[in-house]
N, C-alpha and C positions, 0 to 999 in steps of 0.2 A: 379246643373243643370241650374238655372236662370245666372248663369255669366257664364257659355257653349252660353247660347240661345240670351245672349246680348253680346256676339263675342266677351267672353273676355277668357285668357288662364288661365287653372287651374294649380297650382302646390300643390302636398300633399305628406306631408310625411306617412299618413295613407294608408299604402299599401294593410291593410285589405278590408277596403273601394272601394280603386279602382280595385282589385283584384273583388271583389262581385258584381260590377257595370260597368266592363271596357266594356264590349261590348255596353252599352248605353252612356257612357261618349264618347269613342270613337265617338260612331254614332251620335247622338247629337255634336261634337265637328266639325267635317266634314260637316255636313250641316251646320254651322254657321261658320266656316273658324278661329276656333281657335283651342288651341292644350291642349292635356293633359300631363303634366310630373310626371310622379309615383316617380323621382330619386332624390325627396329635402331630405334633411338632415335637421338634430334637429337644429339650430342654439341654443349657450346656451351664455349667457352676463354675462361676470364675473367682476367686479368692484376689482378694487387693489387702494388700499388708501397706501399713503407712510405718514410715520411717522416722 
C-alpha cells in the first residue's frame, strides 16, 4: 500500500494477494494516479557455463 500512496505502480505475481485486496489496491491506486498489474510472471535466471 505505502508505494500505491507514494504514486508508484505495483506489479505481483501474487494473485492471491491481489485477489484478497484488489478492491483497496485498486482504490488506493486511483487516488494517487498509479496502476496495479496482477499479469507479471515468475521471471527464473538460469546461468549456462560452456566448457
Amino acid at each position: 500500500m505505502k508505494a500505491l500512496q507514494n504514486r508508484k505502480s505495483i506489479v505481483s505475481a501474487n494473485k492471491v494477494v491481489i485477489a484478497k485486496y484488489l478492491n483497496e489496491f485498486l482504490k488506493t491506486a486511483r487516488e494517487n494516479y498509479a496502476e496495479v498489474d496482477p499479469s507479471a510472471d515468475i521471471i527464473t535466471s538460469i546461468t549456462i557455463q560452456k566448457k
